[in-house]
Backbone as a chain_set.jsonl record, in Angstrom:
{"seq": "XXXXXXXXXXXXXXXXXXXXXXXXXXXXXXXXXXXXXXXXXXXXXXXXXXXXXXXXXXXXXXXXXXXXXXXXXXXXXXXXXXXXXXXXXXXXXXXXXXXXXXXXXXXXXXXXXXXXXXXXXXXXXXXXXXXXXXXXXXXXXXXXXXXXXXXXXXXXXXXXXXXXXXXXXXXXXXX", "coords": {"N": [[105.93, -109.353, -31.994], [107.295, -106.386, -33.714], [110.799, -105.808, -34.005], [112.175, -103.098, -32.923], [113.436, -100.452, -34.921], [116.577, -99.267, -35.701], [117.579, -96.868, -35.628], [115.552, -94.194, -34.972], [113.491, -91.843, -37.106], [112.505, -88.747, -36.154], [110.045, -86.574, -36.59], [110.057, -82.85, -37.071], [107.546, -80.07, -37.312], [106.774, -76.976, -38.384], [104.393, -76.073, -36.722], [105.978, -77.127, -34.58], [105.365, -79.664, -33.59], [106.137, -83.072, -32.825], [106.771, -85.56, -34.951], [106.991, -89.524, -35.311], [107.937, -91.238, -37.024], [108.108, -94.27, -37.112], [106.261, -95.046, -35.396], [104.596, -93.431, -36.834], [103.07, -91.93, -35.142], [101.893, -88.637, -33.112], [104.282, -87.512, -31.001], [105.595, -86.353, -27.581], [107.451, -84.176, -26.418], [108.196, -85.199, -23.592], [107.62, -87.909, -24.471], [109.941, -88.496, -26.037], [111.951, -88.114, -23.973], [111.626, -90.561, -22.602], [112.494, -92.563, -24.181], [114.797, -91.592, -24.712], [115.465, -92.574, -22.237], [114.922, -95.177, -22.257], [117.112, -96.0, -24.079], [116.967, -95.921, -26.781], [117.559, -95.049, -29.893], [117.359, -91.78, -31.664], [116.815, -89.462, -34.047], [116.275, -86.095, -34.785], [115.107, -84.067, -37.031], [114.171, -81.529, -38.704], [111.038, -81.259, -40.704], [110.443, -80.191, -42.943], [112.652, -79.102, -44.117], [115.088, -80.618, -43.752], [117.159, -80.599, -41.911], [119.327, -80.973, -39.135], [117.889, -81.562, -35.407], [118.175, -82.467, -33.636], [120.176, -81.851, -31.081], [119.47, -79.664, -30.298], [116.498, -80.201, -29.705], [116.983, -82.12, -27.689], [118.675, -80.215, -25.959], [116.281, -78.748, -25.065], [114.78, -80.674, -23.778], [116.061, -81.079, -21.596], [115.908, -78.392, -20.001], [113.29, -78.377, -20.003], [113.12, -80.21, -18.104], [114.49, -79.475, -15.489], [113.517, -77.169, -15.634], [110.408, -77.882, -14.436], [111.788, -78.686, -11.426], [113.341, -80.335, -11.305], [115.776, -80.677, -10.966], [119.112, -81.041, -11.862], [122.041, -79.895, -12.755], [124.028, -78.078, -11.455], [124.257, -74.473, -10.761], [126.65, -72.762, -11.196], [127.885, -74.933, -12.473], [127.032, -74.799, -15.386], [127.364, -72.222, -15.445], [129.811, -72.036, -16.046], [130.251, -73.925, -18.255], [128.75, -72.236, -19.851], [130.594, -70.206, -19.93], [132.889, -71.451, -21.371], [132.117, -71.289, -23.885], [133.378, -70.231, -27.204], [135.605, -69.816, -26.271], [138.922, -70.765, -26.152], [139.203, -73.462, -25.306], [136.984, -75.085, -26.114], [136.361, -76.655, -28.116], [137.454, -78.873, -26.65], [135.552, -79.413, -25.291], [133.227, -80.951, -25.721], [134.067, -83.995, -26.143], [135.513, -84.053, -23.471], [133.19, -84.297, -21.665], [131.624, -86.416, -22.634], [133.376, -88.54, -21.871], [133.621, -88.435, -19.393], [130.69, -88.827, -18.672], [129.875, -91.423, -19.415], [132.277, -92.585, -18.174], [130.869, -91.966, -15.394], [128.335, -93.863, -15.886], [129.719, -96.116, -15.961], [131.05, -96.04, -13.183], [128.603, -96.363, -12.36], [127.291, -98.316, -13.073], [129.251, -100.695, -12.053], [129.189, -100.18, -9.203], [126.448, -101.033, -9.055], [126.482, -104.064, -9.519], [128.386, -104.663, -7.814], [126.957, -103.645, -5.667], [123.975, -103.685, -5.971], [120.891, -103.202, -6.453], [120.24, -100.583, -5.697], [122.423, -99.364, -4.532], [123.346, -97.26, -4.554], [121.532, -95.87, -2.118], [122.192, -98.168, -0.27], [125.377, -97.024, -0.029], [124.668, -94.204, 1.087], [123.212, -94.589, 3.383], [125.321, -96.473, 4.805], [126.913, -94.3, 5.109], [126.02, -92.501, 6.632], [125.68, -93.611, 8.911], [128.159, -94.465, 9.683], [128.71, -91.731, 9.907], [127.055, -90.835, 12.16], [127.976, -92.173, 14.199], [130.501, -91.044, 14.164], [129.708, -88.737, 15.206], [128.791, -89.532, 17.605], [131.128, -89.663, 18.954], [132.208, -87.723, 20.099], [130.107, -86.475, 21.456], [130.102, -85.98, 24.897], [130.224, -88.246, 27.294], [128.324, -88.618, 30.32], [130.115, -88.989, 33.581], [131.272, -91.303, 35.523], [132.518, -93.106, 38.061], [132.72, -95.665, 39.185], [131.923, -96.926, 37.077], [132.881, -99.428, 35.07], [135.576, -99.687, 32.49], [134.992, -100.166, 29.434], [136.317, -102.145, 26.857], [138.257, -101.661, 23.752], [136.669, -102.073, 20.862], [136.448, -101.993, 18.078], [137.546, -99.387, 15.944], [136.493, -97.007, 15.908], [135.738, -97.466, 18.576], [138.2, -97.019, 19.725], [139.15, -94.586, 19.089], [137.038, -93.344, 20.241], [137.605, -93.878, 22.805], [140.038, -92.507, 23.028], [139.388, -89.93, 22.284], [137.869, -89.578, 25.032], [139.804, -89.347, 26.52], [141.915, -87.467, 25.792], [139.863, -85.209, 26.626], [139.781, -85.503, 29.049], [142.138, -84.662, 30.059], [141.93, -81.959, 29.016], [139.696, -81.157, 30.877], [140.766, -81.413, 33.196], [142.923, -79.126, 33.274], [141.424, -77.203, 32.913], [140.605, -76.807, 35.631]], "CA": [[106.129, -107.919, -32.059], [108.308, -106.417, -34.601], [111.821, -105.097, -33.661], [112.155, -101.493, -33.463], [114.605, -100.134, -36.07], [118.223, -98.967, -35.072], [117.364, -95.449, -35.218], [114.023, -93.534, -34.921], [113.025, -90.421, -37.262], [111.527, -87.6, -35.834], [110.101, -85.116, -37.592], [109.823, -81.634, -36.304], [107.201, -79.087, -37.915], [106.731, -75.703, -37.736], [103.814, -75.852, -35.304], [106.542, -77.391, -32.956], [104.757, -80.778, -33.618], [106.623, -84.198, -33.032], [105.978, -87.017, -35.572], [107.621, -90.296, -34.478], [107.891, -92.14, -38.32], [108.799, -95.601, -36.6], [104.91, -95.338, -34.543], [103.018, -92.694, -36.954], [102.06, -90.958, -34.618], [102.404, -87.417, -33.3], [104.625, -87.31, -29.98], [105.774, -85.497, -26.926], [108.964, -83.927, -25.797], [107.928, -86.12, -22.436], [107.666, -89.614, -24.884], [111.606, -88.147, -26.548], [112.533, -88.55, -22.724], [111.627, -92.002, -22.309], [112.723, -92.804, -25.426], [116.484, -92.041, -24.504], [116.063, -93.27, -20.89], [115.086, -96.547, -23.02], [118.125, -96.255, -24.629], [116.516, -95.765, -27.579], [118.326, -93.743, -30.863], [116.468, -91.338, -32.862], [117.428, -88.4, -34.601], [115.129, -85.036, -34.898], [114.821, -83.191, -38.466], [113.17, -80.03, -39.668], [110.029, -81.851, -41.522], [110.514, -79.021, -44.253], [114.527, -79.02, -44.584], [115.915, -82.071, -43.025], [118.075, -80.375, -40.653], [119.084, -82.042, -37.685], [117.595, -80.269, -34.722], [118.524, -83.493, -32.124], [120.829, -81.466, -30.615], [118.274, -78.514, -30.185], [115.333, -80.995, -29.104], [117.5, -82.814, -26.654], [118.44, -79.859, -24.71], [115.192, -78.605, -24.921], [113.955, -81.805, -22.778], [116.359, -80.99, -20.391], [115.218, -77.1, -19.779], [111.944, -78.543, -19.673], [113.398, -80.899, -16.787], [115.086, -78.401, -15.018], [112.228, -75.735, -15.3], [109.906, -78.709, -13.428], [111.99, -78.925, -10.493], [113.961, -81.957, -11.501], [117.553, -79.591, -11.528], [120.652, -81.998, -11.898], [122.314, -79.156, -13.728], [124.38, -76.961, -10.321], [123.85, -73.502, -11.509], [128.027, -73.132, -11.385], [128.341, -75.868, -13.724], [126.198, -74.188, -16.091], [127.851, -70.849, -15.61], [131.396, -72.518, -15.527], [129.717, -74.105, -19.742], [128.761, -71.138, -20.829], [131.724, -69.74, -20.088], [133.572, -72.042, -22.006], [131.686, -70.842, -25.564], [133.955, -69.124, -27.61], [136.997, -70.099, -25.421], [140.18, -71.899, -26.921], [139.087, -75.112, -24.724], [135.191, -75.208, -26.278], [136.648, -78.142, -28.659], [137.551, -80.002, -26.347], [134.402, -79.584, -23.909], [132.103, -82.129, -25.854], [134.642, -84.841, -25.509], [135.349, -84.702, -22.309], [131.871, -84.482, -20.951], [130.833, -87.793, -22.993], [134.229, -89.118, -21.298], [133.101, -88.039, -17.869], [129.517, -89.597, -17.865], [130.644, -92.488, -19.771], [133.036, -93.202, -16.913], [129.84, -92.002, -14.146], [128.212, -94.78, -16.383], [130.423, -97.12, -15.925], [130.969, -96.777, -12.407], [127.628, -96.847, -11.633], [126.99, -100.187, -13.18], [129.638, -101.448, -11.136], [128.501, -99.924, -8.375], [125.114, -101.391, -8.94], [127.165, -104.891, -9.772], [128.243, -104.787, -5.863], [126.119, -103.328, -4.291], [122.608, -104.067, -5.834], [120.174, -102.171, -7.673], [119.982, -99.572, -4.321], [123.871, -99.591, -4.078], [123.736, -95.356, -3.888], [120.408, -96.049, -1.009], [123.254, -98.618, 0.674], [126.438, -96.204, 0.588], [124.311, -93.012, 2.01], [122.764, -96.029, 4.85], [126.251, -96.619, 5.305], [127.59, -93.424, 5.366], [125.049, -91.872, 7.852], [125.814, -94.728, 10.207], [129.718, -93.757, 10.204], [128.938, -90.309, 10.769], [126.662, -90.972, 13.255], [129.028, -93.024, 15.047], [131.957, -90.065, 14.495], [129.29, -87.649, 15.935], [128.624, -89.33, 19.409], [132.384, -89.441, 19.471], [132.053, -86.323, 20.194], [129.267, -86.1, 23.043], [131.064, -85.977, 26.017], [129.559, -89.253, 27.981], [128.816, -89.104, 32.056], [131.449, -89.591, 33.921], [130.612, -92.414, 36.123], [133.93, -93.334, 38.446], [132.076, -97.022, 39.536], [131.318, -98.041, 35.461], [134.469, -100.418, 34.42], [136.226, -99.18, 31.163], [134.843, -101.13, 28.368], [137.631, -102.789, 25.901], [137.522, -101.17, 22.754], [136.333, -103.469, 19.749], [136.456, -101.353, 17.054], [138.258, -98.269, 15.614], [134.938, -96.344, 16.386], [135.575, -97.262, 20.072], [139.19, -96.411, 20.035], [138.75, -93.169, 18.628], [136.089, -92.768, 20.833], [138.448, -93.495, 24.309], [141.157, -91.433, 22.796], [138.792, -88.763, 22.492], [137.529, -89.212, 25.859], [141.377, -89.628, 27.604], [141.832, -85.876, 25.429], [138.72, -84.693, 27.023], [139.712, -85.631, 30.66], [143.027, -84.103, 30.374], [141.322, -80.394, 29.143], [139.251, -80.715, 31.713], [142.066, -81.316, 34.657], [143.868, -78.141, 32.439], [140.807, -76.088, 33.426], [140.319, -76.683, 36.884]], "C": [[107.402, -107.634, -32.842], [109.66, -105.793, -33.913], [112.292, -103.773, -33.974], [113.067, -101.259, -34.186], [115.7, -99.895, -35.445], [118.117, -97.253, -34.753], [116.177, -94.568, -35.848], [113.849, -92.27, -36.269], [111.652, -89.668, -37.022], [111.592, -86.604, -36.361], [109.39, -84.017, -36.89], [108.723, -80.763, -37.899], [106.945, -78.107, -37.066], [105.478, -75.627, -36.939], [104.551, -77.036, -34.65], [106.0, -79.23, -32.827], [106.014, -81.691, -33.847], [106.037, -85.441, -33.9], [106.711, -88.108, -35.388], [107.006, -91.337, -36.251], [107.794, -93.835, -38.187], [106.965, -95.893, -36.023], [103.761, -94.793, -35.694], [102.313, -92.616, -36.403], [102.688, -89.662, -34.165], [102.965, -87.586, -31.716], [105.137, -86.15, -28.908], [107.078, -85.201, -26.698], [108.906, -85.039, -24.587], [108.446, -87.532, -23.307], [109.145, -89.33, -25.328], [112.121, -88.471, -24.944], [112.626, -89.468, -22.076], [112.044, -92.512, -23.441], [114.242, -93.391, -25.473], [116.38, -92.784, -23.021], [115.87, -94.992, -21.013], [116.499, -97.262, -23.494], [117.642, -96.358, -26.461], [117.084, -94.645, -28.765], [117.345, -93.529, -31.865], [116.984, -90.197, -33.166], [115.933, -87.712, -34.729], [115.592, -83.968, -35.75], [113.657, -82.406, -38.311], [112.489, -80.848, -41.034], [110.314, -81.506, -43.309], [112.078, -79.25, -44.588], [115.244, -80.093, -44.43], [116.635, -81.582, -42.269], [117.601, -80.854, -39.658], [118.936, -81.123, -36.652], [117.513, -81.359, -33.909], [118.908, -82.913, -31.151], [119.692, -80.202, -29.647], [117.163, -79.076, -29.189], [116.009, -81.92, -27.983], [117.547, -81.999, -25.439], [117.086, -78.783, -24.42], [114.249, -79.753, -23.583], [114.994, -81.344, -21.449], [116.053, -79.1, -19.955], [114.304, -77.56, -19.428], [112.402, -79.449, -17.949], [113.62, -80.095, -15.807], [113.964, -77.676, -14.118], [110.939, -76.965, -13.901], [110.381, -79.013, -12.058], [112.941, -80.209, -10.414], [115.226, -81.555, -11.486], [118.735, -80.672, -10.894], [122.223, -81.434, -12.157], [122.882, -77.679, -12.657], [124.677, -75.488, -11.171], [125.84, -73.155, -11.756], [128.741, -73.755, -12.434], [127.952, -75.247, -15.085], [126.697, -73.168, -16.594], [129.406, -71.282, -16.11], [131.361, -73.258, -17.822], [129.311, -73.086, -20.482], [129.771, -70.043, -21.111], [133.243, -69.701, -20.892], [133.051, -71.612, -23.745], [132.297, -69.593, -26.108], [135.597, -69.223, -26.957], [138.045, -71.047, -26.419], [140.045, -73.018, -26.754], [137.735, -75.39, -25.438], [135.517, -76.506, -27.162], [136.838, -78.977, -27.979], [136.621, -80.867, -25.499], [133.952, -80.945, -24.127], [132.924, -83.526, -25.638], [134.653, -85.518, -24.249], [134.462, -84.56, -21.631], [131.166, -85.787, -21.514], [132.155, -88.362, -22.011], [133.486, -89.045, -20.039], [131.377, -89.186, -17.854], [130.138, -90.753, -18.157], [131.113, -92.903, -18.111], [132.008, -93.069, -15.802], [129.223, -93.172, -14.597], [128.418, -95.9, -15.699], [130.485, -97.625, -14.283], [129.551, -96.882, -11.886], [127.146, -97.949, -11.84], [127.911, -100.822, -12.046], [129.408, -100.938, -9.498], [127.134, -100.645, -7.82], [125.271, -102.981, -8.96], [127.262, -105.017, -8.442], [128.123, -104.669, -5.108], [124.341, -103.969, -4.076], [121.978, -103.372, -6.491], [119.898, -100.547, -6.969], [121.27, -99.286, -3.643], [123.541, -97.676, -3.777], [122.877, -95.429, -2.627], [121.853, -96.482, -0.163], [124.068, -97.722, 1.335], [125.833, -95.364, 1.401], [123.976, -93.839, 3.249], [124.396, -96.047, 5.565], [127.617, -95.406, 5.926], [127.437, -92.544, 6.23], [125.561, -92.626, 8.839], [127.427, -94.581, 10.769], [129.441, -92.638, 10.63], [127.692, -90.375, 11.87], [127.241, -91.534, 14.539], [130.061, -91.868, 15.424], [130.744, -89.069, 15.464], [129.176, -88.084, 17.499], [130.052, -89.686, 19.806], [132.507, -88.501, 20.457], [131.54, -85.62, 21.359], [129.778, -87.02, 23.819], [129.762, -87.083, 27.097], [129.461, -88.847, 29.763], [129.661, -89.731, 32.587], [130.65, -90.484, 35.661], [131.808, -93.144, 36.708], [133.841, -94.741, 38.449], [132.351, -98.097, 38.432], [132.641, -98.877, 35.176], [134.224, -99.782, 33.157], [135.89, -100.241, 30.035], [136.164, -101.109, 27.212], [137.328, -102.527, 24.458], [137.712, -102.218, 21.348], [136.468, -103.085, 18.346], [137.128, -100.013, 17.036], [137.555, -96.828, 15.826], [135.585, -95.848, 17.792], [137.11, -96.558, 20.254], [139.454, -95.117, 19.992], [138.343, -92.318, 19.935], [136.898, -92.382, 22.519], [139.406, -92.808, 24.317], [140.672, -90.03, 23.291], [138.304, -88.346, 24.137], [138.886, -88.727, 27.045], [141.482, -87.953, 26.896], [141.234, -84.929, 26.392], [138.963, -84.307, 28.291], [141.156, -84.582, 30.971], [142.752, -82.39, 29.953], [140.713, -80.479, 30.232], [140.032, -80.572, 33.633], [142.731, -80.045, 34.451], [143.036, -76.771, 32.747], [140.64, -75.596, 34.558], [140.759, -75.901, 37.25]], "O": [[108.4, -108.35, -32.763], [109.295, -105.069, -32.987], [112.721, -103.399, -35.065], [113.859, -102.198, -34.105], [115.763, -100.483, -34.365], [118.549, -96.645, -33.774], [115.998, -94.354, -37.047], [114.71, -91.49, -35.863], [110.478, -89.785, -37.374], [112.527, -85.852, -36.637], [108.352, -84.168, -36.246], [109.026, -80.833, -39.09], [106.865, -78.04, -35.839], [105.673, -74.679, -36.179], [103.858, -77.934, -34.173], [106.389, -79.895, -31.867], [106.846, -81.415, -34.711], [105.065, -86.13, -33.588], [107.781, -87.555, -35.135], [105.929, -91.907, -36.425], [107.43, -94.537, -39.13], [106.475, -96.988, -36.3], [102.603, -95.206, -35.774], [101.137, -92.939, -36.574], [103.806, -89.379, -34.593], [102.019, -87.838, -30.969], [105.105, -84.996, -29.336], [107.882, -86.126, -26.81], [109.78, -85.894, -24.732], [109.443, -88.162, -22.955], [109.818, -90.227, -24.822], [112.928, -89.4, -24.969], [113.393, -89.574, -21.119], [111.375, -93.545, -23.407], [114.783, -94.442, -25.815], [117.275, -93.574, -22.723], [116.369, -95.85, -20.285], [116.897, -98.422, -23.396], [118.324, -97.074, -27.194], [117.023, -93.444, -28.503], [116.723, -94.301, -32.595], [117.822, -89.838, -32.339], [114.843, -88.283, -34.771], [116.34, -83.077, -35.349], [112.522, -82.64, -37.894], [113.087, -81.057, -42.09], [110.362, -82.169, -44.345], [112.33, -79.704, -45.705], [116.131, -80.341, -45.247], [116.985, -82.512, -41.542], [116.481, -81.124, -39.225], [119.548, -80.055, -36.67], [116.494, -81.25, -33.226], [118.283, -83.146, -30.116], [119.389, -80.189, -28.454], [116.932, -78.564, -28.094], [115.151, -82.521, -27.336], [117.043, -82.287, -24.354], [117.122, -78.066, -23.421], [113.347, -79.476, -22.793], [114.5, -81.32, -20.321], [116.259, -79.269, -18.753], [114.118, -77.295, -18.24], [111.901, -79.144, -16.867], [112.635, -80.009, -15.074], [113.632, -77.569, -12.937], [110.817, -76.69, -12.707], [109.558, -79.591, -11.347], [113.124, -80.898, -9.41], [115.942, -82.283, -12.175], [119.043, -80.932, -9.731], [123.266, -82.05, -11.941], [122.443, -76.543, -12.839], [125.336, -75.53, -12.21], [126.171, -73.511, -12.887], [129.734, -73.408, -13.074], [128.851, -75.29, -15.925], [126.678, -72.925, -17.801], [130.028, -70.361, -16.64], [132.321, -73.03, -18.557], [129.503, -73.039, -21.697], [129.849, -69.265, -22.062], [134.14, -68.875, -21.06], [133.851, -71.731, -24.673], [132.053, -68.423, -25.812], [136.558, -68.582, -27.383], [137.72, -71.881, -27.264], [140.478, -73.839, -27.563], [137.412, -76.487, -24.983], [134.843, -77.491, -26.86], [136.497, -80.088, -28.386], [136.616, -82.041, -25.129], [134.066, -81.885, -23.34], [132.352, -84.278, -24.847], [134.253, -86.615, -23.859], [134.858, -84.71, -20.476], [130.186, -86.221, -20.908], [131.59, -88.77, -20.996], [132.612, -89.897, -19.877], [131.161, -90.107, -17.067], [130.928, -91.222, -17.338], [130.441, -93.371, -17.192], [132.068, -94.034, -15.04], [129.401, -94.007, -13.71], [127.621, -96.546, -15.018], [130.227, -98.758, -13.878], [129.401, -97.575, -10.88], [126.592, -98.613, -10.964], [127.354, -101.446, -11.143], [129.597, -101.827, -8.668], [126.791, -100.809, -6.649], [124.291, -103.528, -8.454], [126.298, -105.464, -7.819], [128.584, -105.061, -4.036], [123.698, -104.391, -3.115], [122.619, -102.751, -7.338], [119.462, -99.577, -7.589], [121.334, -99.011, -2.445], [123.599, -97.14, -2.67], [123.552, -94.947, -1.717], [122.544, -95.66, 0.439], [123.991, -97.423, 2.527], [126.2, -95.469, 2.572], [124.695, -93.596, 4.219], [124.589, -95.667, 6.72], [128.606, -95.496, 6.653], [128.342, -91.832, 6.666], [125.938, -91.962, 9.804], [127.797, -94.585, 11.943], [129.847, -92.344, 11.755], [127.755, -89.313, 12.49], [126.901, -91.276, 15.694], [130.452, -91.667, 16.574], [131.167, -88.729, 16.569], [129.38, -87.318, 18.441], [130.225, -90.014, 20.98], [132.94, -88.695, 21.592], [132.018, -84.706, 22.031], [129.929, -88.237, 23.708], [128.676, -86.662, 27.496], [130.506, -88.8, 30.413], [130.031, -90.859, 32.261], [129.797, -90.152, 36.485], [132.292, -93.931, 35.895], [134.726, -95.314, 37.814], [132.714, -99.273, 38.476], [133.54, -98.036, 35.171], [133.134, -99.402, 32.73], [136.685, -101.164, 29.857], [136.793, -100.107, 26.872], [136.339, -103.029, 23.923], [138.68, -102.896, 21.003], [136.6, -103.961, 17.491], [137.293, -99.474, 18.131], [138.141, -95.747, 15.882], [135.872, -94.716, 18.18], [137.165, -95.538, 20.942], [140.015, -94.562, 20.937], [138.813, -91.318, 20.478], [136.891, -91.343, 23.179], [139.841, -92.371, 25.382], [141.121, -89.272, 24.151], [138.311, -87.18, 24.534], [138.848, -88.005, 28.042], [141.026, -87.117, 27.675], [141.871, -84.015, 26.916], [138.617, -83.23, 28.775], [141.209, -83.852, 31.96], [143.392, -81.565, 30.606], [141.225, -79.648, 30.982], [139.83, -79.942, 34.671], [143.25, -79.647, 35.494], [143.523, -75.644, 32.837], [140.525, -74.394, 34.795], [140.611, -75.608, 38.437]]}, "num_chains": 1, "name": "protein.A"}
């Protein structure tokens, strides 16, 4: 199988049609979306002019994402970018938003490096399980005069007898 080129041309015509020069054939905004999640570089020209309309056809795929229910894109953020057009900072936006993923990028490889290919699955697993732990801090246990005082083993449990030694002294404060 031959090795795909270094970078794709796509040609845009005026019925809106994708041609994909590298396949000859006619493609979808959908196949442009696997394309980059390939990692795949192609550029998108006006058939008729050569203008580059990448920029155009890129966020076009993401509208189309969006509009489907797929929204990555907090309406804030959005408002907080368009706000910026026309602003003194608008030069510097595109920068630092390739900086910014870039670095999300980055750590998510290493993220994925030590955690696994399910390292974000892990942390939330792991992060539910702490706050599940801080929450029955919280619920006030039967008081049971008989039970012996278990020895606390963890920072969990200490917490947890602090909270309850707190607990006992509001409730002597109410009587």
């Amino acid at each position: 199988m031959a090795k795909p080129s270094a970078k794709v041309t796509i040609k845009k015509y005026a019925n809106r049609r994708l041609y994909d020069t590298e396949s000859s054939t006619y493609i979808t905004l959908d196949r442009l979306a696997a394309m980059v999640r390939e990692g795949r570089e192609f550029e998108v020209v006006d058939a008729k002019t050569g203008e580059d309309l990448t920029r155009a056809v890129l966020t076009q795929i993401i509208v189309d994402e969006e509009s489907r229910g797929t929204t990555m894109l907090p309406v804030n953020f959005l408002r907080q970018l368009i706000g910026l057009y026309g602003n003194s900072m608008q030069g510097m936006v595109p920068q630092y938003l390739e900086a910014a993923m870039d670095a999300f990028k980055h750590n998510q490889s290493t993220l994925r490096d030590a955690f696994g290919a399910n390292a974000f699955a892990e942390i939330a697993k792991r992060n539910m399980a702490m706050f599940e732990d801080a929450s029955r801090a919280f619920v006030p246990k039967p008081k049971t005069e008989a039970s012996p005082k278990p020895k606390p083993d963890s920072d969990v449990d200490q917490l947890r007898a602090e909270l309850a030694a707190l607990q006992a002294k509001i409730d002597k404060l109410d009587r």
